[in-house]
C-alpha positions in Angstrom: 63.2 35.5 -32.0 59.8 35.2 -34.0 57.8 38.1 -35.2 54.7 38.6 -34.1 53.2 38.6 -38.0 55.3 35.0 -38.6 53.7 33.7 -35.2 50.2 34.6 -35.9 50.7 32.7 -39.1 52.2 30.0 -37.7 49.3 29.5 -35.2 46.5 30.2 -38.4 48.0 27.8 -40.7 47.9 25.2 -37.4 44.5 25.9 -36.8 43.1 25.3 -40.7 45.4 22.0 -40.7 43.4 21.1 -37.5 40.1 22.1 -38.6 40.7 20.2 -42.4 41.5 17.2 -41.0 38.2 17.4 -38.6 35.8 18.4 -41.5 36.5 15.3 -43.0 34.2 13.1 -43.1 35.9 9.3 -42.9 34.4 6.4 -43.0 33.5 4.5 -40.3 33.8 1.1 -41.7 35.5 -0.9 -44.7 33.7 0.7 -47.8 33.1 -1.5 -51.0 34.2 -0.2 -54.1 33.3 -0.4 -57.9 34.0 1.8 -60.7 31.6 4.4 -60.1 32.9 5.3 -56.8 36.4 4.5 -57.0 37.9 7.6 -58.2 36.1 10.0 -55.7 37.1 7.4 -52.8 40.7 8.0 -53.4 40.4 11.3 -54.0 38.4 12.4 -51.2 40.4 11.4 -48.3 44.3 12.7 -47.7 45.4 9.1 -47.2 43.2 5.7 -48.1 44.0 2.1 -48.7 42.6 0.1 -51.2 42.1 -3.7 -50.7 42.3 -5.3 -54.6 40.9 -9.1 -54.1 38.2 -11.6 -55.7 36.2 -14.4 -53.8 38.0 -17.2 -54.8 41.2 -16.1 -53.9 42.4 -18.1 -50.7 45.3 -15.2 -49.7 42.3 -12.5 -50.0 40.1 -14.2 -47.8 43.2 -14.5 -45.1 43.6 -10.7 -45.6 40.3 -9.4 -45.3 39.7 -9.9 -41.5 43.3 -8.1 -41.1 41.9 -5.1 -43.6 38.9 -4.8 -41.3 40.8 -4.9 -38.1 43.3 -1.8 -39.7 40.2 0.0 -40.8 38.7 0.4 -37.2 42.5 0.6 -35.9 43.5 3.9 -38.1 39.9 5.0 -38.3 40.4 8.9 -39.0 43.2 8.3 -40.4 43.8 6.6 -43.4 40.6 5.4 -45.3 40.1 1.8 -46.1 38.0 0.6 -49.4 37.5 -3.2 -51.1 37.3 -3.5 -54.6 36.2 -6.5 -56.2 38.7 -7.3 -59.5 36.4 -9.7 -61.1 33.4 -7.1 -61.4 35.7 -4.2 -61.9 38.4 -5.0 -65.3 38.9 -0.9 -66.4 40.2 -0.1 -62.4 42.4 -3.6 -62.3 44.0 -2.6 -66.3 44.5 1.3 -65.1 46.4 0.4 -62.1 48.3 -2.8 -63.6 46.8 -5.5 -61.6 48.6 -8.4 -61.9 48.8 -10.6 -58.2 46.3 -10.5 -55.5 45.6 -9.6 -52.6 47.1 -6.1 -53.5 46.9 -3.2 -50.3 47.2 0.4 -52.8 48.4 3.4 -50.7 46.8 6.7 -52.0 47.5 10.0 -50.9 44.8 12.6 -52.6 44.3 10.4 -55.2 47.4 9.7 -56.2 49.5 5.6 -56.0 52.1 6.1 -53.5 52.9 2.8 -52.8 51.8 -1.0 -52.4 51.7 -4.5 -51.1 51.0 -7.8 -52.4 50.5 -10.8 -50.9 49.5 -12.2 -47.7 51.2 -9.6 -44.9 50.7 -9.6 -41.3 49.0 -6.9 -39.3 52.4 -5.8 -37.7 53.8 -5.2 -41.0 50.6 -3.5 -42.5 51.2 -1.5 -39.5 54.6 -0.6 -39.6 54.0 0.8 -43.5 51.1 2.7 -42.3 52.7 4.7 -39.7 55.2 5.6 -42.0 53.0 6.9 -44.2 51.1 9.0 -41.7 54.3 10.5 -40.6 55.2 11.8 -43.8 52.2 13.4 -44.2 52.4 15.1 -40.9 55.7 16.9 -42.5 
């Protein structure tokens, strides 16, 4: 049986999870990135993606319409940025760089995992979820 002291702070650390995650304020769209704001991006949000791509990469381009779709699918949930490797060298050396396109998974600033290559919604999906269920633990 549960105390009523280890109930009541059960149900106050519940309630500050709740309101944390609702005082966020996500993004509603695919943000751009650069230099300047791609330290604070990661940093602000419990869980973000970042898209790692150039213009004249043909993969990129086929992955950009799927990063927009998973931005408005998981919107509140995981935040979604771009960032441009040809205008941006310091961010591509820092986090070794070395095949586009390149998904990065960041929890609270931190690399916890990535993709490269061209991947299909379903499996962007599938790595997503997983992520958002170990964060709910």
């Amino acid at each position: 049986m549960i105390s009523l002291r280890i109930f009541k702070h059960i149900i106050k650390n519940h309630d500050s999870k709740q309101k944390n995650a609702s005082t966020i304020d996500w993004p509603e769209h695919l943000v751009t990135l650069d230099e300047k704001t791609f330290e604070n991006f990661i940093q602000k949000y419990p869980l973000s993606a970042v898209d790692f791509w150039a213009s004249w990469c043909v993969p990129c381009k086929v992955m950009s319409p799927r990063i927009r779709r998973l931005s408005n699918i998981y919107k509140g949930k995981i935040a979604f940025g771009k960032f441009d490797i040809q205008e941006n060298q310091n961010i591509v050396n820092q986090y070794k760089i070395m095949g586009i396109p390149q998904l990065i998974f960041f929890r609270k600033g931190k690399k916890i995992t990535n993709i490269t290559g061209t991947k299909s919604i379903g499996y962007i999906k599938n790595i997503i979820e997983e992520l958002l269920e170990k964060k709910d633990k």
